[in-house]
C-alpha atoms as an extended CHARMM CRD file, in Angstrom:
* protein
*
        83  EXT
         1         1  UNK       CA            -24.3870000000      141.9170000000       48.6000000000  PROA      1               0.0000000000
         2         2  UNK       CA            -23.2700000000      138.0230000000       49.2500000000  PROA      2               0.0000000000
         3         3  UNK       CA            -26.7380000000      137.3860000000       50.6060000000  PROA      3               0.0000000000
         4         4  UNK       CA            -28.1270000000      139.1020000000       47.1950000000  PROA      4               0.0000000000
         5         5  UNK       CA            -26.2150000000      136.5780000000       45.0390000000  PROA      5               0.0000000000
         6         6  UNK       CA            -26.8820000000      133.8030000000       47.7400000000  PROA      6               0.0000000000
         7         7  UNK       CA            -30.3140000000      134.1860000000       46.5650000000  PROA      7               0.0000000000
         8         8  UNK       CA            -29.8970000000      135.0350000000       42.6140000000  PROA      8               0.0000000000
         9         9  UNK       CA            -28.0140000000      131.5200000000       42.4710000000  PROA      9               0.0000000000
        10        10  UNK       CA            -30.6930000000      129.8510000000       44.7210000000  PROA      10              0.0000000000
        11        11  UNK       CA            -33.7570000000      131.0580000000       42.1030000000  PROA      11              0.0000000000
        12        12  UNK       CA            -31.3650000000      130.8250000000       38.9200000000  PROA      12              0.0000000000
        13        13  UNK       CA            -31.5000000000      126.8160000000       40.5180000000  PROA      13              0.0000000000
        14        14  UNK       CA            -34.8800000000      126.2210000000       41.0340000000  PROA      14              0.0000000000
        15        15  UNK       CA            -35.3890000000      127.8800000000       37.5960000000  PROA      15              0.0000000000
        16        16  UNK       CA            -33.3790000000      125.1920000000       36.1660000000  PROA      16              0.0000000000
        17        17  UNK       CA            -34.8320000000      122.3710000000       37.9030000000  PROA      17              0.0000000000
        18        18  UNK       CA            -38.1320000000      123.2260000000       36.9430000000  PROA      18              0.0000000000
        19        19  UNK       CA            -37.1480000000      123.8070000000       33.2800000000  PROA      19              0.0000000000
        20        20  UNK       CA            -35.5390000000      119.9290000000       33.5810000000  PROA      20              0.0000000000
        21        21  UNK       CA            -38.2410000000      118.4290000000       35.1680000000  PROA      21              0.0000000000
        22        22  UNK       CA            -40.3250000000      119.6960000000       31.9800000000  PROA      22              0.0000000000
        23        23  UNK       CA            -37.3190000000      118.3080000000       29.7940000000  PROA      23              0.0000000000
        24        24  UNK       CA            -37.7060000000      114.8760000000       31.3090000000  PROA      24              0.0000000000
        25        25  UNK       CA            -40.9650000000      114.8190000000       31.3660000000  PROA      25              0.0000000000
        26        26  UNK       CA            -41.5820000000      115.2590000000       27.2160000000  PROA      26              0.0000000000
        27        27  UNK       CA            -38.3050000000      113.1830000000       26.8480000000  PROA      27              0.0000000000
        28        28  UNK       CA            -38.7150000000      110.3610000000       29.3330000000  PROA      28              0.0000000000
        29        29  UNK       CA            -41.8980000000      109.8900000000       30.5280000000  PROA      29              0.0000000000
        30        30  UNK       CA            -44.4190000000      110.7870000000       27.9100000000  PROA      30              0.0000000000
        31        31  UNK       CA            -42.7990000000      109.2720000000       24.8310000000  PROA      31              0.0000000000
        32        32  UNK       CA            -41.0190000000      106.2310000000       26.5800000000  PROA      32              0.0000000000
        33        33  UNK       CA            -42.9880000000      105.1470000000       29.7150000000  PROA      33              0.0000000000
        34        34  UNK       CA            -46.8810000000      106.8620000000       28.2450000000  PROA      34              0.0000000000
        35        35  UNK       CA            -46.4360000000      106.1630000000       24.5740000000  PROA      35              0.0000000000
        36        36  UNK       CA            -49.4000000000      103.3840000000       24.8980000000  PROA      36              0.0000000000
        37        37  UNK       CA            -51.9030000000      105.6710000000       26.7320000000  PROA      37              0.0000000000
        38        38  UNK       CA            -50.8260000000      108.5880000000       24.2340000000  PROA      38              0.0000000000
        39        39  UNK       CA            -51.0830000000      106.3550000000       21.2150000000  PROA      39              0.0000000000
        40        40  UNK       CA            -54.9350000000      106.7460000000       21.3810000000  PROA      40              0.0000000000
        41        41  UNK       CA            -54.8800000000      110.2310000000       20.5710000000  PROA      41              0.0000000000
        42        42  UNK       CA            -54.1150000000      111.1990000000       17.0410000000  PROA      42              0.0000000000
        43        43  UNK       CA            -52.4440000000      114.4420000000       15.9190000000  PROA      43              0.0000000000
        44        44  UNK       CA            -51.7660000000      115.0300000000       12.2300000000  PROA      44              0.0000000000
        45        45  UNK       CA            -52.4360000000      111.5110000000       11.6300000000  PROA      45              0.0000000000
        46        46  UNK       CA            -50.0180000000      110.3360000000       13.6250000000  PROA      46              0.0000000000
        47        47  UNK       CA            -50.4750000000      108.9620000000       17.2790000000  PROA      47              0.0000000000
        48        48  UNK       CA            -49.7940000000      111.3350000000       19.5840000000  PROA      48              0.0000000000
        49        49  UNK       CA            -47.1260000000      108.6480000000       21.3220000000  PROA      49              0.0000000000
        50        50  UNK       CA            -44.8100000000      109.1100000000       18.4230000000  PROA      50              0.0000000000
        51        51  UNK       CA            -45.4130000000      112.6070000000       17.5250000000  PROA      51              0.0000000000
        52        52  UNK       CA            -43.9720000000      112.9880000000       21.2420000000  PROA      52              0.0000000000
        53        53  UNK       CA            -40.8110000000      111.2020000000       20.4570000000  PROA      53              0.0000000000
        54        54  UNK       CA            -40.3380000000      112.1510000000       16.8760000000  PROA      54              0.0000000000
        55        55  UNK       CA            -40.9610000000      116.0460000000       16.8080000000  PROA      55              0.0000000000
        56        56  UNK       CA            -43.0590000000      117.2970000000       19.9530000000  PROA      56              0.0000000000
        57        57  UNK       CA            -39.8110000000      116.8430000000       22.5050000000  PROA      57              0.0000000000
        58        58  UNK       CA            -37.5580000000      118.7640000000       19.9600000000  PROA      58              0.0000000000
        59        59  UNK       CA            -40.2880000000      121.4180000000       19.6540000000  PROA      59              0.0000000000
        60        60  UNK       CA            -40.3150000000      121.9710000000       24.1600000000  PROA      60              0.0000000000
        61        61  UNK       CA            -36.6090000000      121.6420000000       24.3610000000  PROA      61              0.0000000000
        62        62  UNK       CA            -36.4090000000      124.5100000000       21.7110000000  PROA      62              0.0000000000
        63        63  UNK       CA            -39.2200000000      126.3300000000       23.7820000000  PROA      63              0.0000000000
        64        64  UNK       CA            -37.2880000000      125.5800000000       26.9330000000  PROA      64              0.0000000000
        65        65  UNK       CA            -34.6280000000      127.1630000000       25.6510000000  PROA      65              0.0000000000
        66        66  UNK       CA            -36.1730000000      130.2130000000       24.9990000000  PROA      66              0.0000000000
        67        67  UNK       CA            -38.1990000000      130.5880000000       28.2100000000  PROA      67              0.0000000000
        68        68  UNK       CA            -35.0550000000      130.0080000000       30.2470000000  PROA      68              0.0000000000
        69        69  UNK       CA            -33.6450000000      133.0250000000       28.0840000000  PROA      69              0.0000000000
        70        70  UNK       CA            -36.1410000000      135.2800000000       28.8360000000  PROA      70              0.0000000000
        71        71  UNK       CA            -36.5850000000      134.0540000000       32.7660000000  PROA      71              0.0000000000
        72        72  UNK       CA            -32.4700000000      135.0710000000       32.8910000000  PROA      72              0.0000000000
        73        73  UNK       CA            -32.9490000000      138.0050000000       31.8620000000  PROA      73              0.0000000000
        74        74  UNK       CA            -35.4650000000      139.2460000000       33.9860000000  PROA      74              0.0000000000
        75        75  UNK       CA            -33.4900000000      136.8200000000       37.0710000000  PROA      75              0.0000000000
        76        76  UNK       CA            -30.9170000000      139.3620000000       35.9960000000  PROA      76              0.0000000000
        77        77  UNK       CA            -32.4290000000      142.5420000000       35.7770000000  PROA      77              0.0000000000
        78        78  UNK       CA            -34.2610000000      142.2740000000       39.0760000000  PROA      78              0.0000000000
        79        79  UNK       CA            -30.3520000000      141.6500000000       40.8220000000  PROA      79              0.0000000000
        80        80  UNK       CA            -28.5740000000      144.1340000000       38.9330000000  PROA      80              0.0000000000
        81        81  UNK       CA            -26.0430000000      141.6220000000       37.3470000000  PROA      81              0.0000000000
        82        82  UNK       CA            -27.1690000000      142.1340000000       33.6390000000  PROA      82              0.0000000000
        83        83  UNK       CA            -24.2810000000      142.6170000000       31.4730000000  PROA      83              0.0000000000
C-alpha cells in the first residue's frame, strides 16, 4: 500500500511539473523573452507577441487548469483514492 502511494505522489509530481513547465513557458518565455520573433506573426490583428501576454497566457492557464482536473481524476481512479 505505501509503495502504491509512493508512486501516486511521484506521478501526481511529474504531472505538475509538466503542467508548470507549460505555465512558464506561455508566461515567461514566449511573451517576455520571444515577443520580437512572435511579433511577426499576426493574429486578429494583433501581433502574436502581445496576444501572448495580453489574452493567450490567461487562455493556457485556464486550460491548464482543466487538464490537471481531468489528469487527477483519472491519477485517482487508477489508485483507488477517489473520494
Amino acid at each position: 500500500m505505501e509503495k502504491d502511494l509512493k508512486q501516486y505522489w511521484l506521478r501526481n509530481l511529474k504531472l505538475l511539473l509538466v503542467l508548470l513547465g507549460i505555465w512558464f513557458l506561455v508566461g515567461y518565455v514566449l511573451p517576455i523573452f520571444l515577443v520580437n520573433q512572435l511579433n511577426h506573426i499576426r493574429m486578429g490583428g494583433f501581433p502574436l507577441g502581445f496576444w501572448f501576454a495580453q489574452q493567450g497566457s490567461i487562455y493556457v492557464f485556464v486550460a491548464l487548469i482543466f487538464v490537471y482536473c481531468a489528469a487527477m481524476r483519472k491519477l485517482d481512479r487508477e489508485f483507488d483514492v477517489e473520494e
